[in-house]
N, C-alpha and C positions, 0 to 999 in steps of 0.2 A: 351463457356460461354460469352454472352457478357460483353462490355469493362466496368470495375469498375472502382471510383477512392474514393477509401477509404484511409483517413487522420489518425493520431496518433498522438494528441494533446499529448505533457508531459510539466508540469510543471517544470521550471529550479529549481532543487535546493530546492524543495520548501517549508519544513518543513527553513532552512537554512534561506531562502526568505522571508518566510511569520516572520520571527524572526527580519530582516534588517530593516521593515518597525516599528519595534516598536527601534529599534538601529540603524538609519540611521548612524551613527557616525563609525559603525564597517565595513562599506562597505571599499574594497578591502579589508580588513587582513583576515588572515585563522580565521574562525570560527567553530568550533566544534556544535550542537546541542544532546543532549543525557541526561541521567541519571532522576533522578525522578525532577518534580517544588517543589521548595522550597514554604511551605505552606505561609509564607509571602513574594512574592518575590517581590523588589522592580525595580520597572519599570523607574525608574527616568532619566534621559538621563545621569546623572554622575553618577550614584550606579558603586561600584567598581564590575568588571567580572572578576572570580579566569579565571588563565590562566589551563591548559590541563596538567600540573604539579603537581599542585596543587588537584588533584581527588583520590580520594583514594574509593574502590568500585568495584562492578563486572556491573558495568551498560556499554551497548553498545551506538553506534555511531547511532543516529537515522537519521541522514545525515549529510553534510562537505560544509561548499563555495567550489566555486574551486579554492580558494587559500588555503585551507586545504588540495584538494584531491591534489593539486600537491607537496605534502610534504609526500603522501604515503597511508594517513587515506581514511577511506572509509565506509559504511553505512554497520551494522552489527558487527562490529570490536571493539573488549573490548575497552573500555574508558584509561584504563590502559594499556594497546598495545598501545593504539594510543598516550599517553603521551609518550611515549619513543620517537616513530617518529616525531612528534610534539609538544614537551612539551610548547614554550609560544604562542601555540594557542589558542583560547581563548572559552572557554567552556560555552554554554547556556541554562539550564534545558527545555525539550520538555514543549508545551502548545499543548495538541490534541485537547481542545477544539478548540481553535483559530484557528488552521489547519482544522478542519470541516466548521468551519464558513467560511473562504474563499476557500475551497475547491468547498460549495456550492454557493459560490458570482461566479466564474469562472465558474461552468458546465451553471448556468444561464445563462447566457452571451453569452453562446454558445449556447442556446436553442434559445437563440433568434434568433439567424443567419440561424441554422440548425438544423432541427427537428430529424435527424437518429441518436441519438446518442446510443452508447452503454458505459458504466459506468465500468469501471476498476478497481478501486478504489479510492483514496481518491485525486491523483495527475494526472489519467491520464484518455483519454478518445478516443474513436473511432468514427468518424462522416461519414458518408454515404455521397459525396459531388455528387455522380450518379446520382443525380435528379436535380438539381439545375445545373449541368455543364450540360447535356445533356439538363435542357430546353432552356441554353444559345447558344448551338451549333443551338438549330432548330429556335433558332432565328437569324442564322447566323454570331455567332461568330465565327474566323476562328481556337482558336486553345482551345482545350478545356483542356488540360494542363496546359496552361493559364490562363484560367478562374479558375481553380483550387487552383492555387498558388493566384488568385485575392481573393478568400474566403477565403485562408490561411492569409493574409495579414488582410480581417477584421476581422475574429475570434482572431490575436494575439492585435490587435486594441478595441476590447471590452474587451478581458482579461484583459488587463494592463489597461482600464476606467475603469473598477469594482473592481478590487482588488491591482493596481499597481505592478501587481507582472510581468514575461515574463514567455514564452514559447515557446517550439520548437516543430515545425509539421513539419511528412514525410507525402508525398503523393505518392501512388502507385497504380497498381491496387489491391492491397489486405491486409490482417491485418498483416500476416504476414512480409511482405516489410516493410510494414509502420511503425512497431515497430522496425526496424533496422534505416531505414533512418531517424525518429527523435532524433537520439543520432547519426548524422555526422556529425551537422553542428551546435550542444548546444556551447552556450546558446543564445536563442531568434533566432535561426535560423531557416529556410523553405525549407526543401530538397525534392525535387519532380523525383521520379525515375520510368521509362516507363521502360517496358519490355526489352529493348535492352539496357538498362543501367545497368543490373544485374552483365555481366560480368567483366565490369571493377569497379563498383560499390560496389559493393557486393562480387564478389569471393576473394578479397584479402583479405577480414576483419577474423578473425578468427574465430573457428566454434560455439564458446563460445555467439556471438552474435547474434547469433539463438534462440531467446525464444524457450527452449523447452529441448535445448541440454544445460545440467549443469557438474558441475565439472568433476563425473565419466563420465558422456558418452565422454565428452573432454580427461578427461584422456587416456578410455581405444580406444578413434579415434585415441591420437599421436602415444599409440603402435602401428597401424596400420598406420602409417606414414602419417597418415590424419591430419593438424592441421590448413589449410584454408576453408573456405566455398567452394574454388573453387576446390580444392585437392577434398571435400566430393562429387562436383557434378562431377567429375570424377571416383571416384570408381566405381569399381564394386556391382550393385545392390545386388548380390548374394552373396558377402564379408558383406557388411552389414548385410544382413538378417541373415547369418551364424555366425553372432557376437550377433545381437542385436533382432535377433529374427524376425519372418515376418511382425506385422504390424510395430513397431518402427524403421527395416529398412529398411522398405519402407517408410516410414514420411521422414526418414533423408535426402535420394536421392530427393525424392520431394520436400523437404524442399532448401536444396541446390540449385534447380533448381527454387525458388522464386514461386513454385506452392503452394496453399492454397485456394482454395474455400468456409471457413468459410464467413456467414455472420455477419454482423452485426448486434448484436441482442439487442434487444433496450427496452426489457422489461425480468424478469426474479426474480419467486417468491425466496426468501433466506430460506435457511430450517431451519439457526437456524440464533440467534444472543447472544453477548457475549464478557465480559470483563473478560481481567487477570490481573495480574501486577505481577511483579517481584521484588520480593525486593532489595533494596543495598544491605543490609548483613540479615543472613538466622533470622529467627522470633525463638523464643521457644513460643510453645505452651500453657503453664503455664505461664513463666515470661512477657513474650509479651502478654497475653492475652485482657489484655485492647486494647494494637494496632493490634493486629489481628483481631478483633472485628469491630471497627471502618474502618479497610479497607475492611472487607467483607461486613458491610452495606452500603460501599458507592459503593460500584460493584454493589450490587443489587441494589441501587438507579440509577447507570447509566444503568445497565441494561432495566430497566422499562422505566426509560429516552428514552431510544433507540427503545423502543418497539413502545411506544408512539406517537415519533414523526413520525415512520417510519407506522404507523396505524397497527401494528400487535399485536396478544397474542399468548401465546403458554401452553401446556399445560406439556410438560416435563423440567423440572428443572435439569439442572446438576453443579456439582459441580466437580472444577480441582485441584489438590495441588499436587504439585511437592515436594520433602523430601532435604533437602542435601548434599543427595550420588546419587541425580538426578533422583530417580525412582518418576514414575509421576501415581499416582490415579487417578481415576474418578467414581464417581454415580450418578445416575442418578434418578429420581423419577416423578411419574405421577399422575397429578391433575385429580381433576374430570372434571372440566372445566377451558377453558383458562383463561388464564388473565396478565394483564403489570400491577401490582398494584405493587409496592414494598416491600410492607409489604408479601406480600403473597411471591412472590419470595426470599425474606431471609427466611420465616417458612420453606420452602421449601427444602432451601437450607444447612440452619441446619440439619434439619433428615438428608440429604446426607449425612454430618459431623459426624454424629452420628455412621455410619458404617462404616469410615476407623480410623484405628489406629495413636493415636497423642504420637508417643512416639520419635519423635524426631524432629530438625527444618526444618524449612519449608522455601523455597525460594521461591514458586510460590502460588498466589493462583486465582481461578479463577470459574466465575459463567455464567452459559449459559443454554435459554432458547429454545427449540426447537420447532419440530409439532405447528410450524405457521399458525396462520389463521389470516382472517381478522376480528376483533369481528363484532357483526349486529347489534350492538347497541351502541348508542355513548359514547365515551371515556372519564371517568370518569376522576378527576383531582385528580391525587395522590399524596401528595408530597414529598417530602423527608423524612417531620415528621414522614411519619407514618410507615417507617422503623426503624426510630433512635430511637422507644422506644421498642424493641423487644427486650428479654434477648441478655446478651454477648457472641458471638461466642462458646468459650471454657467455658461455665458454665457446 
């Protein structure tokens, strides 16, 4: 295969990040992000911030500075676990809006530079640098590694002029590398790793670091005295396969060995789209009913939202609610024809409600539209209103 050099753009920090630039003031202390925004929250540069003691809740760590992670907290981690480890850190209710908006200030930025990109999600991204290094070589630049880390240098250069925020790119020849070596040298760092630096680079790290290999496969690799990258690319092929089955291990050997020939893929239709939320503390059905109401019409208004701006309609509606005692529903229902209009994706999504049982509370609830298309006619302005006068959820 000829020689790639495929980058892995990550955002430092950056739900965290994108939070500092409206709290300059908080920079170096451990700062917590997590739990629901408070519907009036006061932005003011002195508004008092409850510290991570202070929380009381089942809401998770939606990410940490790293003066938080190095107190123990980490992204995913009950809010309440992580007040024990770090009680006067200082806690700040997520804004996803605001993280989309410069989510898309930073991919722009990099479009500019570099047209291959492929879209990961909201913080991270993959750019194709093979076209642009290789036109440099055949104009006789001598190292094209070089030129490599030269584009890494202006892509972290437009990032931080468009959004002030930093980030860390691995360059490798492939996705797989390149999502290892951008978490070696965080935060704001450029780690550039060629073929022959796998070994010392890479085998030491542990096998955890491997996009791909999660808790259990780690786990059940240290029974098997496996617990470096470099331990994995030393086993035996035929121990793994006899563990994990024939293609997953044969991924792992390859994997260890920095082999991946995925491309880079830079366009890719979404089959569905869809909002949930989780509550603080669980809703009743009944006594909550006005606030359950008003938080499923506003799902379906971001819903539509989402559909809208993203040029899509769909024409299956589903609806999610998790109970409790943790058991999680879903139904799903089908229009005659698509549409992102809001009002129709709450009628929609009522009849779903209609068919599971409310007979006790509810901790999740959530709305998702499927069977994507693009409509062939232009996209109506729907707005919010015209959800917010449809009967109440649990009438």
């Amino acid at each position: 295969m000829p020689q790639r050099y495929i980058a892995h753009l990550d955002m430092d920090a950056f739900y965290a990040s994108v939070e500092l630039l409206r709290y300059p003031q908080l920079r170096g202390q451990p700062v917590v992000v997590g739990g629901r925004r408070r519907a009036a929250q006061n932005d003011a540069a002195d508004s008092v911030i409850p510290k991570l003691r202070e929380y009381s809740g089942r809401g998770v760590i939606t990410t940490a500075t790293y003066e938080a992670r190095a107190l123990g907290v980490h992204s995913g981690m009950g809010l309440m676990k992580a007040a024990k480890l770090a009680p006067d850190a200082l806690l700040l209710p997520a804004d996803f809006d605001q993280y989309r908006r410069c989510s898309r200030l930073f991919k722009d930025a990099v479009r500019a530079i570099a047209l291959q990109i492929e879209d990961r999600g909201i913080d991270e991204i993959y750019v194709d640098l093979t076209e642009p290094v290789m036109a440099a070589a055949a104009e006789g630049a001598p190292d094209p590694w070089a030129r490599a880390r030269s584009i890494a240098v202006d892509l972290q250069r437009a990032v931080r002029e468009a959004t002030g925020l930093s980030c860390s790119i691995g360059i490798t020849p492939n996705k797989l590398l390149s999502k290892i070596a951008s978490e070696l040298e965080k935060p704001g760092g450029i780690t550039v790793l060629r073929e022959a630096d796998i070994a010392p680079r890479i085998w030491p790290l542990i096998v955890n670091k491997i996009n791909g290999i999660g808790p259990k496969a780690g786990a059940q690799l240290a029974t098997l005295g496996i617990r470096t990258i470099g331990e994995l690319a030393q086993a035996d092929p035929a121990l793994l396969i006899t563990h994990f089955g024939k293609s997953y291990g044969a991924w792992l050997f390859d994997a260890a060995h920095g082999r991946d020939e995925r491309p880079v893929v830079t366009y890719s239709e979404p089959k569905s789209i869809s909002r949930e939320t989780t509550f603080e503390h669980d809703l009743h059905p009944v006594r909550d009913r006005e606030q359950l109401s008003r938080i499923f019409t506003d799902l379906c208004v971001r819903v539509a939202g989402d559909l809208q701006r993203k040029g899509y309609a769909g024409k299956t509606i589903g609806l999610k609610l998790r109970y409790d005692n943790f058991k999680t529903v879903t139904r799903d229902c089908t229009l005659d024809a698509p549409t992102q209009d809001a009002a129709a994706i709450r009628r929609a999504a009522g009849e779903c409600l209609k068919r599971v049982p409310l007979d006790r509370r509810i901790r999740l609830l959530g709305v998702r539209v499927g069977a994507l298309r693009k409509p062939g006619v232009q996209t109506r302005d729907d707005t919010p209103a015209s959800a917010a006068h449809t009967p109440g959820l649990f009438d």
